[in-house]
C-alpha positions in Angstrom: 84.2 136.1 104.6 88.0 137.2 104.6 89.8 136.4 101.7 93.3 135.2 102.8 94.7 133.6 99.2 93.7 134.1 95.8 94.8 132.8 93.0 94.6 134.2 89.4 95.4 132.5 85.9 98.5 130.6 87.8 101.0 128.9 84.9 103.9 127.0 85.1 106.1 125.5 82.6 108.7 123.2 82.5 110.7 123.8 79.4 107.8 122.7 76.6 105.7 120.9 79.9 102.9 123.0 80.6 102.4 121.9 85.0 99.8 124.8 85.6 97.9 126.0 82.7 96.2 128.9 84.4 94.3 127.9 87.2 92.1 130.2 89.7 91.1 129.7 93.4 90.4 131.7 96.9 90.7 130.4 100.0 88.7 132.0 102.7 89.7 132.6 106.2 89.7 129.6 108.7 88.8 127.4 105.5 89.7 124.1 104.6 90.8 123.7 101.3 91.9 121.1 98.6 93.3 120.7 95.5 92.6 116.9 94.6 93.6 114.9 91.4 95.7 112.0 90.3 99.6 112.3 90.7 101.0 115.0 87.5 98.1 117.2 87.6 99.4 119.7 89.5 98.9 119.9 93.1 102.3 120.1 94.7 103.6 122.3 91.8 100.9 125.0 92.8 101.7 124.3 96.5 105.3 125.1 95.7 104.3 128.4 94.1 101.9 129.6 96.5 104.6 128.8 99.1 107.2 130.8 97.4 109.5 127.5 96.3 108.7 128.1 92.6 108.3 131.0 90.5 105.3 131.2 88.4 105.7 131.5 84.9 102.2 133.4 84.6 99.6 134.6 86.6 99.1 136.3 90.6 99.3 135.0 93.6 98.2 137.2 96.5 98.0 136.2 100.1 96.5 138.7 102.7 96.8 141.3 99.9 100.6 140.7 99.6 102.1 139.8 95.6 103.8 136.8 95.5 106.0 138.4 92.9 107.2 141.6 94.8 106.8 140.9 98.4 107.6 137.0 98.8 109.0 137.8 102.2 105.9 139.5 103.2 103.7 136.3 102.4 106.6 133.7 104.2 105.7 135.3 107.7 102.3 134.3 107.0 102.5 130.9 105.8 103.9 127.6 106.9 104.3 124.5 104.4 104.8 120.8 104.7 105.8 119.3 102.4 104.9 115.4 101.6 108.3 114.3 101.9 109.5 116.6 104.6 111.7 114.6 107.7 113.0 115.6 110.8 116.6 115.1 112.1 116.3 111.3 113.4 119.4 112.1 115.6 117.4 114.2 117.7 114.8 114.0 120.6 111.3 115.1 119.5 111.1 118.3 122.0 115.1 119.2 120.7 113.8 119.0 117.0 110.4 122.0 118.3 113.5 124.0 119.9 115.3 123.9 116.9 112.9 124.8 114.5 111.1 127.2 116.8 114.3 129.3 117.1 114.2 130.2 113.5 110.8 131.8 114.0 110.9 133.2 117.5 113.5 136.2 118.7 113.0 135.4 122.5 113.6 132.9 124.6 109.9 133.2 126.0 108.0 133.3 122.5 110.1 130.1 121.7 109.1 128.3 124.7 105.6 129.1 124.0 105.5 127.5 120.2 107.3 124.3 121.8 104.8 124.2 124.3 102.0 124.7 121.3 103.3 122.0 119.9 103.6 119.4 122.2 99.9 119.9 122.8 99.4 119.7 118.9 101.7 116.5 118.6 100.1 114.7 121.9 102.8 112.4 121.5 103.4 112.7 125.7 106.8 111.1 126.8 108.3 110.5 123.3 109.1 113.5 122.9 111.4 112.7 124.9 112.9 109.9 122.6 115.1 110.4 119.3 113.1 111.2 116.3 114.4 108.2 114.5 112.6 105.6 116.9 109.4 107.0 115.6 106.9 105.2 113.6 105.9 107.5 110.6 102.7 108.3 111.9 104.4 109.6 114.8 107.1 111.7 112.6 104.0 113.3 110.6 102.3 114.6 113.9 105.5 115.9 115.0 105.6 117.6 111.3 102.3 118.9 111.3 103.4 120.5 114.6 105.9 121.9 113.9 104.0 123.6 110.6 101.1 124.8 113.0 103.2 125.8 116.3 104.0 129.3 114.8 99.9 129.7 114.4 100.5 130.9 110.6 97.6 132.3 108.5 97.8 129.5 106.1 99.2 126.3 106.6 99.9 124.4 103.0 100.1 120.4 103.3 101.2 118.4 100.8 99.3 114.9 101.2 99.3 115.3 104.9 98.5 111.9 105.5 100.2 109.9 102.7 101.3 106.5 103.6 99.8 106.9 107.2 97.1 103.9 108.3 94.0 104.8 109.2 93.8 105.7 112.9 96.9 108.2 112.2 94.8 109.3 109.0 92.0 110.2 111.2 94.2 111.8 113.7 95.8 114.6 112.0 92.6 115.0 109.9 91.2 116.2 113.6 94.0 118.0 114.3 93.4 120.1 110.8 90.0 120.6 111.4 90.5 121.7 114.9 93.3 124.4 114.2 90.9 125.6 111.0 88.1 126.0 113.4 90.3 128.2 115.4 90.8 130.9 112.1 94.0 129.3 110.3 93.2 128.8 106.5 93.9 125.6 105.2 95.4 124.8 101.6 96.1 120.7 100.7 96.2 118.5 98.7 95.6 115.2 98.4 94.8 112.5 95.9 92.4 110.8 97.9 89.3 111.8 97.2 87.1 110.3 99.7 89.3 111.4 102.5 89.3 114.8 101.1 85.6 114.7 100.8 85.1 114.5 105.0 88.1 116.7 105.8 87.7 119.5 103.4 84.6 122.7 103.4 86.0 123.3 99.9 87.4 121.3 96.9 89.3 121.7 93.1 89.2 118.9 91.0 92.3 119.1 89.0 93.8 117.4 86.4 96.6 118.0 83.5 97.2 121.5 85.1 93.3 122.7 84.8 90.8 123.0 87.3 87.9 121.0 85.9 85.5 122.0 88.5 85.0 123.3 92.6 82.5 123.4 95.3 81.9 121.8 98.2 81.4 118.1 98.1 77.6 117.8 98.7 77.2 120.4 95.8 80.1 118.4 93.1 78.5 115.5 94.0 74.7 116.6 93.2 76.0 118.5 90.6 77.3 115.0 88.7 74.6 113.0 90.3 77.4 110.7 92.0 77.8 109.2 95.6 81.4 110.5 96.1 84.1 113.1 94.6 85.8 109.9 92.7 82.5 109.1 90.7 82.7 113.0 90.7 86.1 113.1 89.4 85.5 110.4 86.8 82.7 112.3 85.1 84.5 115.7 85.1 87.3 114.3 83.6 84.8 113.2 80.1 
């Protein structure tokens, strides 16, 4: 397999706060990925690195070969990132909101037309798009998110707790909608501190905690590994 990001001895410090305290990772093409772990240990900190937010204060980061460090702009064109608290302009119809944000990516008419179009069919949110963004429940603001993220069919998408807050039925809908663009080649780097949604979502996952990676695998092999009927048993014993 293709090795689209990897991840070597990553640290991050906050004044004396060590975030990151050099953690390693790949993420394979067209794989689903997850950094999981309570809130503080980590997750969104090493999703705002490996999206070029932050600046590392140790380690590599290289995504399709690129160095975070000398050719950030190299890595954005590949990337997209949502982040957990990311909105959209409530004053705004959904299908206004695709143009807008397809315009920063696209340098024709046509090619924009095309990711709007990509992302109606992504959002399947029919004649609301039609209506402003701030009528929208949130399950409906997160699909037009996650469209937005995945119209410009990057080579990574990164989601912060993609379905935070979100019931089930709208859990289970942009969990499909993950899989289904993975299955089409797009690597996939999350995170999330459920555990047990993580476990049927993800091919791949790192426990993390305190800024370490305690362990990784997939989640039939953590969970024989610990002897435990899901990654939170699985969690609780790595943590000891």
């Amino acid at each position: 397999m293709t090795t689209v990001l990897k991840v070597e001895g990553l640290k991050k410090s906050y004044g004396t706060k060590e975030a990151l305290r050099g953690i390693d990772f790949e993420v394979q093409a067209g794989e689903i990925f997850a950094l999981i772990g309570p809130n503080g240990a980590g997750k969104t900190t090493t999703l705002r690195i490996v999206s070029t937010l932050l600046s590392p204060s140790g380690g590599k980061v290289t995504l399709l070969g690129y160095d975070l460090k000398k050719e950030p702009e190299r890595i954005r064109e590949n990337i997209s990132y949502l982040p957990e608290e990311a909105g959209a302009y409530r004053n705004l119809k959904g299908t206004d909101y695709l143009k807008f944000m397809a315009n920063f990516y696209a340098d024709t008419q046509e090619k924009t037309e095309e990711m709007v179009k990509r992302a109606r069919d992504i959002a399947e949110l029919g004649g609301a798009l039609g209506d402003k963004v701030g009528t929208y429940s949130k399950g409906m603001v997160r699909k037009l998110l996650l469209a937005r993220a995945l119209m410009t069919k990057p080579k990574m998408a990164i989601l912060d707790e993609p379905t935070s807050g979100l019931d089930v039925i709208n859990s289970l809908e942009i969990r499909e909608i993950i899989k289904k663009f993975a299955k089409e080649g797009i690597s996939v780097l999350l995170s999330s501190h459920n555990m047990l949604e993580i476990e049927f979502l993800s091919d791949r996952v790192a426990l993390i905690d305190k800024g370490v990676i305690l362990d990784a695998g997939t989640s039939g092999g953590l969970k024989d590994k610990y002897q435990a009927p899901n990654l939170e048993v699985v969690f609780r014993s790595a943590v000891r």
